[in-house]
Structures are given as structure tokens and as C-alpha cells.
N, C-alpha and C positions, 0 to 999 in steps of 0.2 A: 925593603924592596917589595913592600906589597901593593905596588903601586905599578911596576912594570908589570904584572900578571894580571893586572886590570887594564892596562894598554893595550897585551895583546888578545886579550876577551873583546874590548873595543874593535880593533883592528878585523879579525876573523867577524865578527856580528858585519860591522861595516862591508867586508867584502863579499859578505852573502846577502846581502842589502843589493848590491851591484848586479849580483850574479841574476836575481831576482829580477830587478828591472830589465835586465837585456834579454831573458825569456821572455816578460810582457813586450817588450818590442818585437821581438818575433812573431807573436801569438796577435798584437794586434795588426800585423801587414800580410798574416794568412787570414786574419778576420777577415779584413777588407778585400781581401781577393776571393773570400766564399760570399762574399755580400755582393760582391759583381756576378759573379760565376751566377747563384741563386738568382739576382734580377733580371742574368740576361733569358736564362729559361723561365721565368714569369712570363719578361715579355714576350716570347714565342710561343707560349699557351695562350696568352691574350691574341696576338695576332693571328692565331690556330679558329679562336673561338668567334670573333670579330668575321672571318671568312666563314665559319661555318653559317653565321648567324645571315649573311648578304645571300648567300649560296639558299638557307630555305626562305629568304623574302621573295628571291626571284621565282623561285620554285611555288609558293604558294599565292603568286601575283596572278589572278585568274586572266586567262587572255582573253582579248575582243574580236 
């Protein structure tokens, strides 16, 4: 019978194999949701800085 006790050494291994992957799927669908979260405030520093930059063009446009 030294062969049922290596089935369920298999078994247990395999189902922490599982357990495993369904953490990374977790982990990568809060990835992707900090990777949105993170661009969408990029882009509103970009769009901050884009204004800033219009804001001293006009300000430093000598008048006639």
C-alpha cells in the first residue's frame, strides 16, 4: 500500500497548485484595476500640467 500514500501527497500538492492559481487570479484583476486607478491620475496630472503650460503662454504673450 505504499502507493496510496503517494496519491494522496499528489492530491494535497495538486490542490495547493489550485489554491495558488485562484490567488493569482485575484491578484491579477486588482493589478489591473491599480493600473487604471494609476493612469487615470497620470492623466489628470497631464491634463493639470498641459493647462498650466497654455495659462503661462498666454501670460507671457507680450501685447500690442
Amino acid at each position: 500500500m505504499t502507493r496510496g500514500n503517494q496519491r494522496e501527497m499528489d492530491r494535497a500538492k495538486a490542490a495547493k497548485k489550485q489554491a495558488n492559481k485562484s490567488k493569482l487570479k485575484e491578484s491579477n484583476t486588482s493589478l489591473t484595476k491599480r493600473k487604471e486607478a494609476d493612469a487615470e491620475v497620470l492623466r489628470a496630472k497631464q491634463k493639470k500640467n498641459e493647462e498650466k503650460k497654455v495659462a503661462e503662454a498666454t501670460a507671457a504673450k507680450p501685447s500690442k
